[in-house]
DSSP file (Angstrom, degrees, kcal/mol; ACC not computed):
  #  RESIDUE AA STRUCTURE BP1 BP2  ACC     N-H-->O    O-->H-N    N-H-->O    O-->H-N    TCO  KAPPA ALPHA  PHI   PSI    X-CA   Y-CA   Z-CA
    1    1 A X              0   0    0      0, 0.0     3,-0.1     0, 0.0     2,-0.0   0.000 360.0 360.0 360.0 143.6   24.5   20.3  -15.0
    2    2 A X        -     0   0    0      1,-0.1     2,-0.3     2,-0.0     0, 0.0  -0.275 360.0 -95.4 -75.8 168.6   23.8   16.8  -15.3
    3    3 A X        -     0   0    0      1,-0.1     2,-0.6    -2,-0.0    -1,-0.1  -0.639  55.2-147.0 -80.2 135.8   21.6   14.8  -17.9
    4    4 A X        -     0   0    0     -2,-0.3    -1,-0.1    -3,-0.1    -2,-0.0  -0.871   4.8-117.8-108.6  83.1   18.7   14.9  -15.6
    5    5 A X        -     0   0    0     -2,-0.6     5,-0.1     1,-0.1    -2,-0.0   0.040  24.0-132.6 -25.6 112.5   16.1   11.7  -15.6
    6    6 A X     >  -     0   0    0      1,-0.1     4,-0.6     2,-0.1     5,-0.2  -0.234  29.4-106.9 -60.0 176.4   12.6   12.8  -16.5
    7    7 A X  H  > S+     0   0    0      1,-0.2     4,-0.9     2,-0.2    -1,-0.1   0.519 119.1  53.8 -87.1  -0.4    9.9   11.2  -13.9
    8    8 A X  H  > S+     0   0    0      3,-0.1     4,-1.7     1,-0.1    -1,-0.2   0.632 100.0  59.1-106.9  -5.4    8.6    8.6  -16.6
    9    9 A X  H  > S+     0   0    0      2,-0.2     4,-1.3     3,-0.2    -2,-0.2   0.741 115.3  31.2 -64.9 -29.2   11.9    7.7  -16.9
   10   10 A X  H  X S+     0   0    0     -4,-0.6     4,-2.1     2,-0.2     5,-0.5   0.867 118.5  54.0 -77.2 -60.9   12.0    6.7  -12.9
   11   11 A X  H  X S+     0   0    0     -4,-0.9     4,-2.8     1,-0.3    -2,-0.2   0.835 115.1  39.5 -48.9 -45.3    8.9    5.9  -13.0
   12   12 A X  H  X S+     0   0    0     -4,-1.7     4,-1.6     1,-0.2    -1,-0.3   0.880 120.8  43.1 -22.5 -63.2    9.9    3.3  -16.3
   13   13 A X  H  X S+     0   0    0     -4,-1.3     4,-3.7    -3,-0.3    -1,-0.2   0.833 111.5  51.5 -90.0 -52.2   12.6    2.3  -15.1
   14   14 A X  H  X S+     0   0    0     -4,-2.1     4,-1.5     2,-0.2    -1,-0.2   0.906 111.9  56.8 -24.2 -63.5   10.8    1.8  -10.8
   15   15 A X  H  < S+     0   0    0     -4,-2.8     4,-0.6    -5,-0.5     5,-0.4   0.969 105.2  53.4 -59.7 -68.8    8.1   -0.3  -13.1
   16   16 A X  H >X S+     0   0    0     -4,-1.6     3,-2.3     2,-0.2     4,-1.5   0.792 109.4  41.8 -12.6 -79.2   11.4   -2.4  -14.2
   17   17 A X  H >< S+     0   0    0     -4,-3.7     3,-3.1     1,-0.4     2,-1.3   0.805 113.6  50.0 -62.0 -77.8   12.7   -3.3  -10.9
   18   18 A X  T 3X S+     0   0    0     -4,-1.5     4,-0.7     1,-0.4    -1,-0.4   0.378 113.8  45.0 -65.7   0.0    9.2   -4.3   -9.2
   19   19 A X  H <> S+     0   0    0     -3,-2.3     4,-1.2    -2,-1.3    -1,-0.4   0.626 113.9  55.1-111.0 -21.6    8.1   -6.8  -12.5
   20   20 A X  H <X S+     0   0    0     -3,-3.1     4,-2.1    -4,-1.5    -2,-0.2   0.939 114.0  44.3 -69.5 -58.7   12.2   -8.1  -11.9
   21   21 A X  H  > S+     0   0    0      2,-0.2     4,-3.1     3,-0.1    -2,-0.1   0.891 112.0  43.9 -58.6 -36.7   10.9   -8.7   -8.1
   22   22 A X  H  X S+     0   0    0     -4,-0.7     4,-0.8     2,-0.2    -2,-0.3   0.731 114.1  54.4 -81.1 -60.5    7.7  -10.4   -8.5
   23   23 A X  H  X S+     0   0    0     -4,-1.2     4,-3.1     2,-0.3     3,-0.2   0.528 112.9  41.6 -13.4 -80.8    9.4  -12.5  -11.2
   24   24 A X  H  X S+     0   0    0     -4,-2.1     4,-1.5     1,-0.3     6,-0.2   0.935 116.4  50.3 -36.0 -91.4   12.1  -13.4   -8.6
   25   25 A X  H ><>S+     0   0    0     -4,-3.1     5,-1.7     1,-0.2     3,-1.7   0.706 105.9  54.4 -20.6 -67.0    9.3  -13.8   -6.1
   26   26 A X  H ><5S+     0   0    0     -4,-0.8     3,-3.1     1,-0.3     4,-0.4   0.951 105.0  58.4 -18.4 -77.8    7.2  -16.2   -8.5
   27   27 A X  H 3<5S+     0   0    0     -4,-3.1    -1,-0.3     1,-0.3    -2,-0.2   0.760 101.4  49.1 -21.4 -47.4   10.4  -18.2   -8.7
   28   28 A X  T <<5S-     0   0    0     -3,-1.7    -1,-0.3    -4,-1.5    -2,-0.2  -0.063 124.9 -99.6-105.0  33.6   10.7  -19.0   -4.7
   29   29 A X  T < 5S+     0   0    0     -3,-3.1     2,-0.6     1,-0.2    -3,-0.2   0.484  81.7 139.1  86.3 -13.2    6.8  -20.1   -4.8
   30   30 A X      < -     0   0    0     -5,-1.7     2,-0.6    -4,-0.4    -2,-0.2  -0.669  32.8-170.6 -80.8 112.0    5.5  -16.4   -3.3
   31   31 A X        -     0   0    0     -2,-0.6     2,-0.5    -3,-0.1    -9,-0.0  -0.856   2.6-174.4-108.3 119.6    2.6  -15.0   -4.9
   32   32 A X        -     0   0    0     -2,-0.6     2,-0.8   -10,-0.1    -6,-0.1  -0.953  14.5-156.0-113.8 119.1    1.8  -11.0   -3.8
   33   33 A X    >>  -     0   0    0     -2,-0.5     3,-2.2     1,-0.2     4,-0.6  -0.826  10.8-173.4-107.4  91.9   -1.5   -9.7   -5.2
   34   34 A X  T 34 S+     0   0    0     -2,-0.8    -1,-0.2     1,-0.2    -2,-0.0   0.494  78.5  71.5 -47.0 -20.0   -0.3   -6.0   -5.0
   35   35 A X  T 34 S+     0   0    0      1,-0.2    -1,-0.2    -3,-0.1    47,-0.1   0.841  90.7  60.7 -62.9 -36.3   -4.2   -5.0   -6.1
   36   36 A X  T <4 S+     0   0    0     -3,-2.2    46,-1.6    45,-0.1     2,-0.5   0.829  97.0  72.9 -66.4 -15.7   -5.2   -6.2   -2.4
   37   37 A X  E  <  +A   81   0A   0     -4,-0.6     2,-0.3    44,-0.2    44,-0.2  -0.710  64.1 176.2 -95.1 136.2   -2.8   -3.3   -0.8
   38   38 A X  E     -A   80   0A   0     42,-1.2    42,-3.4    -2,-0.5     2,-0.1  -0.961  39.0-102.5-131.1 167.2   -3.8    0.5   -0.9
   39   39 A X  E >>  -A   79   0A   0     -2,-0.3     3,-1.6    40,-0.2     4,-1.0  -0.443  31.2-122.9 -61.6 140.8   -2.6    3.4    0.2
   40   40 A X  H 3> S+     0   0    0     38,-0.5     4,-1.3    37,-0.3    15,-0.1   0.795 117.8  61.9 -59.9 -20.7   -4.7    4.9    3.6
   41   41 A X  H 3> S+     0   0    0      2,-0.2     4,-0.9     1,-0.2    -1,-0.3   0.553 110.2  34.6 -71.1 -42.7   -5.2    8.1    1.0
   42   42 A X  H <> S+     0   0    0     -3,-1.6     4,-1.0     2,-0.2    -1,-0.2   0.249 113.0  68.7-133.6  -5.8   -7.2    5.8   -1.7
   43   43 A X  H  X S+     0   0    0     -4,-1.0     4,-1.7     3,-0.2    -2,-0.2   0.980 104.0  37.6 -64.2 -69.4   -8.6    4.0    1.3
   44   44 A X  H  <>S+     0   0    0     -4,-1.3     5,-1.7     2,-0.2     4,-0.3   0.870 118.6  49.5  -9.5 -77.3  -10.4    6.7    2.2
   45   45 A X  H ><5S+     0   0    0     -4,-0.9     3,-1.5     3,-0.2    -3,-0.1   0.985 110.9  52.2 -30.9 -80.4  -11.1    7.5   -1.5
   46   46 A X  H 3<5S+     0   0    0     -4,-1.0    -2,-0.2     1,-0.2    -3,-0.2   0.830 120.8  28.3 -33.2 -88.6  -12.3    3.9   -2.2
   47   47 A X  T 3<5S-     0   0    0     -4,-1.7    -1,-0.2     1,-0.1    -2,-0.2   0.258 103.2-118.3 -83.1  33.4  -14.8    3.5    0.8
   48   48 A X  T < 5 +     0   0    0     -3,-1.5     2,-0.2    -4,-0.3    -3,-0.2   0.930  53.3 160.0  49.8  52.7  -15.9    7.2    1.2
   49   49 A X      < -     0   0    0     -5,-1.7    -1,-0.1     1,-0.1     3,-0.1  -0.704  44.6-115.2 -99.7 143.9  -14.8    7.6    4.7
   50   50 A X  S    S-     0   0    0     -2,-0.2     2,-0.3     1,-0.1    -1,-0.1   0.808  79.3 -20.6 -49.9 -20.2  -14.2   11.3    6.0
   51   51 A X    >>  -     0   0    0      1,-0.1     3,-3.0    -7,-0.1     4,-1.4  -0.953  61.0 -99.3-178.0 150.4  -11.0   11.3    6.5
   52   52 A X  H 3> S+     0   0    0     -2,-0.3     4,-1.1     1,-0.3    -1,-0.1   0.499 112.0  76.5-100.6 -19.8   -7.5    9.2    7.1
   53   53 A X  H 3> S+     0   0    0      2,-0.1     4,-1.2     3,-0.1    -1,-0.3   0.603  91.8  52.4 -37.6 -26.7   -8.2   10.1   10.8
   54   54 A X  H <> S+     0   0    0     -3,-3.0     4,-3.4     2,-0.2    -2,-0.2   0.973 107.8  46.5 -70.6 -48.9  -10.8    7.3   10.8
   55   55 A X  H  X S+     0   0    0     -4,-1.4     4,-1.7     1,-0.2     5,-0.2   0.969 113.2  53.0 -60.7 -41.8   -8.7    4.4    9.4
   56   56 A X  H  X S+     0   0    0     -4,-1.1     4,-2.2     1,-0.2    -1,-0.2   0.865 109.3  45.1 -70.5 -22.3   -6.3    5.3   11.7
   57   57 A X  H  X S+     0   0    0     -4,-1.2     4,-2.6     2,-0.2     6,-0.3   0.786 107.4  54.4 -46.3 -62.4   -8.5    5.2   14.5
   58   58 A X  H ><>S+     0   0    0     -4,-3.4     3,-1.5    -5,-0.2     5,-0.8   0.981 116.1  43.6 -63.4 -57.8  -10.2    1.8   13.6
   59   59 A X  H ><5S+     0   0    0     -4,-1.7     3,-0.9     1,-0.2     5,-0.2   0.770 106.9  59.0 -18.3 -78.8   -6.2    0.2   13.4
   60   60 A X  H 3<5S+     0   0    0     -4,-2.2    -1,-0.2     1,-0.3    -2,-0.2   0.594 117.4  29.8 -43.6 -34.5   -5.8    2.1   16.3
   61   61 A X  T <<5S-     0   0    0     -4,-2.6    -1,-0.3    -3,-1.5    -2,-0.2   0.109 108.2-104.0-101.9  27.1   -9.0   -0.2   18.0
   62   62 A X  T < 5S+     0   0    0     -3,-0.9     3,-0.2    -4,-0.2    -3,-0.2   0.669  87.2 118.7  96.1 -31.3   -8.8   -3.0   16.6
   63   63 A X  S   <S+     0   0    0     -5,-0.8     2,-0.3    -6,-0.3    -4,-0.2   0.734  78.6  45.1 -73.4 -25.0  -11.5   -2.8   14.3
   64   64 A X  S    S-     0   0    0     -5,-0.2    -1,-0.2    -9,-0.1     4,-0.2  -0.976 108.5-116.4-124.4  93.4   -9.5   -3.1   10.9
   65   65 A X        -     0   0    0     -2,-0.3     3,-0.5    -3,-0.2    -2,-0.1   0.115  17.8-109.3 -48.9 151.2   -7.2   -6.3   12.1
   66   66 A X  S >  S+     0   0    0      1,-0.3     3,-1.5     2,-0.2    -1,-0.1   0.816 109.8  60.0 -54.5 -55.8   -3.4   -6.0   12.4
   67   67 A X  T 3  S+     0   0    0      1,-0.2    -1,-0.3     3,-0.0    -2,-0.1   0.274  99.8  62.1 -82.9  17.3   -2.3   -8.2    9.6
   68   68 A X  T 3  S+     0   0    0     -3,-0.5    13,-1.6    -4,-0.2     2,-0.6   0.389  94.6  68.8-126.3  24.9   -4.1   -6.0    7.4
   69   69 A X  E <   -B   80   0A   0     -3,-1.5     2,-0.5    11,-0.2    11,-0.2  -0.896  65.9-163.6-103.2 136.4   -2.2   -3.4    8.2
   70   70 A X  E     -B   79   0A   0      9,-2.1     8,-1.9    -2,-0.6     9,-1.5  -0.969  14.9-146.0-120.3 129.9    1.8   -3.0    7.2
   71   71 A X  E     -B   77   0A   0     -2,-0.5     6,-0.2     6,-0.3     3,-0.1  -0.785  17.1-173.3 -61.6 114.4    4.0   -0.4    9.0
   72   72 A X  E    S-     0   0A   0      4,-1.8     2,-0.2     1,-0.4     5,-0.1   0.498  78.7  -6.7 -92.3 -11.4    6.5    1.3    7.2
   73   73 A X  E >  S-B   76   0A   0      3,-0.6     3,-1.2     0, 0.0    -1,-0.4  -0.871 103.6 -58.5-163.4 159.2    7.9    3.0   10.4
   74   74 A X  T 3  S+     0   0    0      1,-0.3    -2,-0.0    -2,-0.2     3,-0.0  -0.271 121.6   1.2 -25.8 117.7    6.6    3.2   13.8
   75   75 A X  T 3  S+     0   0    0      1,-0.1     2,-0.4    -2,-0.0    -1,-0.3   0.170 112.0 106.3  72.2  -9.9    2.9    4.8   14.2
   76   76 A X  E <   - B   0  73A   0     -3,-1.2    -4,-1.8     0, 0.0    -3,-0.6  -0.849  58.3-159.1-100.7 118.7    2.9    5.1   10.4
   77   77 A X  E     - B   0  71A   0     -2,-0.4   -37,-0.3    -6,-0.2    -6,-0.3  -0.581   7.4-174.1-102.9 147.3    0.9    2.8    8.3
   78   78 A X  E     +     0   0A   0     -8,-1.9   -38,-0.5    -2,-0.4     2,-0.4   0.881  68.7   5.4-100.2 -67.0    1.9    2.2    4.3
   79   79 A X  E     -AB  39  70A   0     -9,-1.5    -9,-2.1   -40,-0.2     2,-0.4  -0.974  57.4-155.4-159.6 164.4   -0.5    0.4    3.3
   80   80 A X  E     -AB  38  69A   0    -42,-3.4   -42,-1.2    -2,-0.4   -11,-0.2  -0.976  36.6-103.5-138.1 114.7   -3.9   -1.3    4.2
   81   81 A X  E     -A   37   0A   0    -13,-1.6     2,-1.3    -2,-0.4   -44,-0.2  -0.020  42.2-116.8 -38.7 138.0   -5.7   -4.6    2.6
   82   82 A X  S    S+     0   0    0    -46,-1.6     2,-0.3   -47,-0.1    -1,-0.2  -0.680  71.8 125.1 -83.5  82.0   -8.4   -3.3    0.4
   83   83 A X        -     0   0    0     -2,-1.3   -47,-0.0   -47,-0.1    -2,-0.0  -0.908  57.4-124.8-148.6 108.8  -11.4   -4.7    2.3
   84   84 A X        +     0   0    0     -2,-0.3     2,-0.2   -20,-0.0    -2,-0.0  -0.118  34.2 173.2 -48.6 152.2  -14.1   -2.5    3.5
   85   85 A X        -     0   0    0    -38,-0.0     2,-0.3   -21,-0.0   -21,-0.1  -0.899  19.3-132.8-160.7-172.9  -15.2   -2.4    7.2
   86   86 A X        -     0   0    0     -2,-0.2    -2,-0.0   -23,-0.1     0, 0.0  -0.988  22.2-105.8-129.0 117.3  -17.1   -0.9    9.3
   87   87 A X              0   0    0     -2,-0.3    -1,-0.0     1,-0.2   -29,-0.0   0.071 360.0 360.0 -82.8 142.7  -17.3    0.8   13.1
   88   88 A X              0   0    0     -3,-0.0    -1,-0.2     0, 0.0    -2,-0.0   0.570 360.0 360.0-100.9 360.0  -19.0   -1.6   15.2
């Protein structure tokens, strides 16, 4: 069997790369405030919504604007600007 990575070891090592990019990034003038992006799961959380059916509903209309959505695949959304709103 192989020497096996613990998960704080990924996770360490994960932490690495992504302070390596925004470094890199810094460099070519890009600034990404990773605090504005959440998961639809802590979306939810955050503004006390029932359920990850809602957000995905308001996308779906419109109501929570396109460029604050990112798509990681077709029909599946990754992550979502941390800015309440509200069904009109």
């Amino acid at each position: 069997m192989k020497n096996q990575k613990s998960h704080k070891q990924h996770i360490k090592e994960g932490n690495a790369v992504i302070k390596e990019a925004l470094r890199y990034l810094r460099s070519e003038g890009i600034e990404i405030d990773l605090g504005s992006w959440i998961s639809v799961k802590e979306y939810v959380k955050r503004f006390h919504l029932k359920d990850e059916s809602v957000v995905k509903d308001w996308v779906r209309r419109g109501i929570i604007p396109p460029d604050h959505v990112d798509f990681e695949k077709p029909n599946t959304i990754w992550a979502i600007k941390a800015v309440p709103y509200t069904e009109r």
